[in-house]
N, C-alpha and C positions, 0 to 999 in steps of 0.2 A: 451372768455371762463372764466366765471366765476368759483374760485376752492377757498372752503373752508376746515379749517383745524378742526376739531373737536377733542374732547378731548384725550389729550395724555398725557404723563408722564408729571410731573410736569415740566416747563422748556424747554422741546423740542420741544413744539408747536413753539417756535422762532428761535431755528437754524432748524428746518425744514422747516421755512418759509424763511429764510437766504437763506437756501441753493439751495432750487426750486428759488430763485430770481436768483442765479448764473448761473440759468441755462434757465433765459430769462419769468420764468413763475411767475405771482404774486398769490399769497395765501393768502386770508383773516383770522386770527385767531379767531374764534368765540368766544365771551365774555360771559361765562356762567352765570354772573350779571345782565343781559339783557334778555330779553323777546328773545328765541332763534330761535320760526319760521319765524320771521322777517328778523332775518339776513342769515339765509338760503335760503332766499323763490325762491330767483334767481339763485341758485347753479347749474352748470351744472354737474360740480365733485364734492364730498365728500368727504374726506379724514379723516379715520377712525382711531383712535389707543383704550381705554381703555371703549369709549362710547356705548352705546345700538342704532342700527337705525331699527328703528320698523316702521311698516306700517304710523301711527299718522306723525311721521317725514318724512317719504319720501312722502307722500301727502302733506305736505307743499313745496315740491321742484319742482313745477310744469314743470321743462326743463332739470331734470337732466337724464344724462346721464349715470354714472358711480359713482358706492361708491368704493374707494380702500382703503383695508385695509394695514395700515404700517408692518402690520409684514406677521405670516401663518394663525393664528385663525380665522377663520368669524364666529363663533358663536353668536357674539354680534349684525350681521346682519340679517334681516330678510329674508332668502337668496329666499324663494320660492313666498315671494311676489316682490321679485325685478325682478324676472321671469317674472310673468305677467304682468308685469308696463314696461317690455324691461327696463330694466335697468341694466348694465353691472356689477358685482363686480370682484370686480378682488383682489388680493394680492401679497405679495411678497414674495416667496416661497425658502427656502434654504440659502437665503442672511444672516439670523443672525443663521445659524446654530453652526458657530463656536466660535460665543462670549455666545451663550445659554449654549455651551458646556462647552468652559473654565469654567463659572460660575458654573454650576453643580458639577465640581469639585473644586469648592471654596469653595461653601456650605458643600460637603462633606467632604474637609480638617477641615471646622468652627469644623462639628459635632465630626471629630476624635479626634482634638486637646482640643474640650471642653473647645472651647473659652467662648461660655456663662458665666462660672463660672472665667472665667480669669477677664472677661471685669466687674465681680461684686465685684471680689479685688481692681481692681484699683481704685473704685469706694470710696469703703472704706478708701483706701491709706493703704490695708495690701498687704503682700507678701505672698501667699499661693501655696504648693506647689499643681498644677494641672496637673494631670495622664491624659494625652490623650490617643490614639493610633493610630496605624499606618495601610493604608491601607494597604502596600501591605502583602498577604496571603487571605485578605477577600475577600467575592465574593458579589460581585455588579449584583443584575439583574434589566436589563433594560429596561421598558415594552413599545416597541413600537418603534421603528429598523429604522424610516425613515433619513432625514439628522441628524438633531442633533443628534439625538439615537446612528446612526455609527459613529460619530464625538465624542459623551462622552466614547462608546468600546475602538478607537484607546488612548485617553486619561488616561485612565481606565487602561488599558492593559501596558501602559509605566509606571503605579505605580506600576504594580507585580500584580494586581488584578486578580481575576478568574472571567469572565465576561462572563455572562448570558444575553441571549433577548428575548423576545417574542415578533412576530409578528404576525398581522392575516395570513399570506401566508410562510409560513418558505419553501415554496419549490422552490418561487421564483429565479430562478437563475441567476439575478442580485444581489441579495443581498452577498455583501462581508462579509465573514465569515473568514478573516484574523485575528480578534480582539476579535475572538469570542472562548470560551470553548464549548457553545451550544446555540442552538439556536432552541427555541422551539413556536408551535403554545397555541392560546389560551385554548385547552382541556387541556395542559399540565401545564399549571402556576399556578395551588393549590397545585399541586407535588413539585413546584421548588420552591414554594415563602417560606418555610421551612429551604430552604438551603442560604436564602442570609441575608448579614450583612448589605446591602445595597441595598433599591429597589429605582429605579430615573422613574421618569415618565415621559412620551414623544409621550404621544396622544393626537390627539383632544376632543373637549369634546361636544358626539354627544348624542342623546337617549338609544345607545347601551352602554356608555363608563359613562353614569354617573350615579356617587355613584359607580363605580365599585371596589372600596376597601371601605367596610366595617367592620361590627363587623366581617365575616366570616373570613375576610382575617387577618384582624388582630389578632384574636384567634391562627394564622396559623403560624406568624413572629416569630421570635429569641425576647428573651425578650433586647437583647442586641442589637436590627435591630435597624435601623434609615432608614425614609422616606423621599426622596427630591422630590420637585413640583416645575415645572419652564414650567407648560403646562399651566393645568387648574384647577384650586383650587376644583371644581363639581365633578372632577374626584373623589374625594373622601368623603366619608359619613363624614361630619364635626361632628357629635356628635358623630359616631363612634370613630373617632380620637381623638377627647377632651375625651371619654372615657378609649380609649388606654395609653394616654399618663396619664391618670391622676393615673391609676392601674396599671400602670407600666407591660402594657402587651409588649412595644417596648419600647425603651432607649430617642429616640427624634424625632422629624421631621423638616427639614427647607423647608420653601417657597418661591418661591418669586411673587405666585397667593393668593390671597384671595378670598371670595366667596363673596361678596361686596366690589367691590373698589371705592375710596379710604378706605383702613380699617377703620373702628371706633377704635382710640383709648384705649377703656374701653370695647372692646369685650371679653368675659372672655377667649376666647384663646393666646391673647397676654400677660394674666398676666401669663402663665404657664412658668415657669422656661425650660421645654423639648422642647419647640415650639420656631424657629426662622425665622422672617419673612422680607423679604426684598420688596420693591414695585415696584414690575412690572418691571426690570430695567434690566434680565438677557440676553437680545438683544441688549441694546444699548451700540455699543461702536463707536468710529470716522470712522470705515471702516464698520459698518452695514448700518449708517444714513445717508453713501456713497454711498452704492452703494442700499438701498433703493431709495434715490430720486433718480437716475438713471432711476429704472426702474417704480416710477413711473411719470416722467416726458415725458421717452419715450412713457408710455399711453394714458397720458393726449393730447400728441401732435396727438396720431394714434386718439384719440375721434377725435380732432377735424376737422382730416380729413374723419370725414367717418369711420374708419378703427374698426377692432376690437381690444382688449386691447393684449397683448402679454401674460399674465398672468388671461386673465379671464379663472373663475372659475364655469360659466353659462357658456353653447356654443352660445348661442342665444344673449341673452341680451333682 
């Protein structure tokens, strides 16, 4: 069973190859300096984290079986031609909800405490005194209710926040609304996005969901709101936002998706003093890249008897 590693966070391509060895399975890490459908070409698994796999690429895999994505997104797969080609995708669903979460509320301590302007004293070697604030009293809404979503409420709600969600199904009676003030469907979220000091995003980013915050939306925020992204950076109109922040229609936003990864450098949204961006890194923590290779080592083993993946995301393959 041949099983390649394809582009991931800087650095984790080798302890996720570490760690599938501890578990009996060898990983080849693909060399992006190299002519890449060569070293694919015999691939039976894929293993996907930050990359594009588009039709071009999966035509050069002439045996593969299965593309699994390390995290939840398969956006970046071409999921309806992997349909017709029988090829499995599959992902790892709910495993990094809790370290996604912690971070969303890291990001959103950065923006209260208004570290930006901290970390450009030290820079200096001045002492400047910097006026944060505090969440708790402000209301945080949170578009998109699934793991993470109810993992950032419970967090959320232990700072004293008023915590808002929108989901597409709000009638769903699974969903725990222990963490919750309200909890509203999508007619309702040009009503609510008014009332919050904090909106965190936490959907996928599909034909229905992108660009879904625009100029409209942002016309509609608190000029004191700030915007956290730890989904999908499409999710939101980028020149919208570069417009927002730069009129001071919202106070800031922090990321940790860009709309090309790895970021350019010299993109003019990284020179904005309101914009703070982290890279791709709000899943990995030592018990995500755990209990990821877990499950997909346990797939990798069901391909190669036959089996279907425990996490595919195709019924067929």
């Amino acid at each position: 069973m041949k099983v390649k590693i394809l582009k991931l966070a800087d650095g984790l391509e080798e302890i996720f190859s570490l760690k599938l060895r501890e578990k009996g399975l060898t990983a080849e890490i693909v060399d992006y300096s190299r002519p890449l459908f060569e070293q694919i070409a015999d691939s039976d698994v894929l293993i996907n984290g930050l990359g594009n796999v588009d039709a071009s690429l999966i035509n050069a895999c002439t045996k593969l079986k299965m593309i699994h994505q390390i995290g939840i997104g398969v956006d970046g797969i071409d999921f309806d031609y992997c349909a017709s080609k029988s090829i499995y995708v599959a992902n790892v669903p709910k495993n990094n909800a809790v370290s996604v979460a912690e971070f969303t509320l890291f990001l959103m301590i950065y923006l209260a405490k208004n570290m930006g302007s901290a970390s450009g004293s030290l820079m200096k070697r001045r002492v400047l005194s910097i006026m944060g604030s505090e969440l708790q009293g402000k209301t945080l809404l949170i578009i998109g209710l699934g793991y993470t979503g109810s993992e950032v409420a419970k967090r959320a709600k232990a700072f004293g926040m008023r915590v808002l969600a929108m989901t597409r199904n709000p009638t769903k009676p699974e969903i725990d609304k222990r963490y919750l003030d309200d909890l509203i469907g999508p007619h309702d979220f040009l009503k609510k996005l008014p009332e919050a000091d904090y909106i965190s995003i936490h959907i996928p980013l599909t034909n229905e969901t992108r660009n879904m915050i625009d100029a409209r939306e942002f016309n509609l925020m608190k000029k004191t709101a700030y915007l956290v992204n730890v989904a999908r950076a499409a999710v939101v109109d980028k020149d919208a936002l570069f417009d927002a922040l730069t009129s001071g229609k919202i106070a800031g936003a922090a990321f940790d998706v860009f709309w090309q990864e790895p970021a350019d450098p010299n993109d003019r949204m990284l020179k904005l003093d309101g914009f703070f961006l982290t890279q791709h890194v709000a899943g990995w923590s030592a018990e995500s890249v755990d209990g990821a290779t877990k499950i997909i080592a346990t797939n990798i083993e069901r391909i190669s008897q036959g089996k279907k993946p425990l996490t595919a995301i195709n019924p067929e393959g």
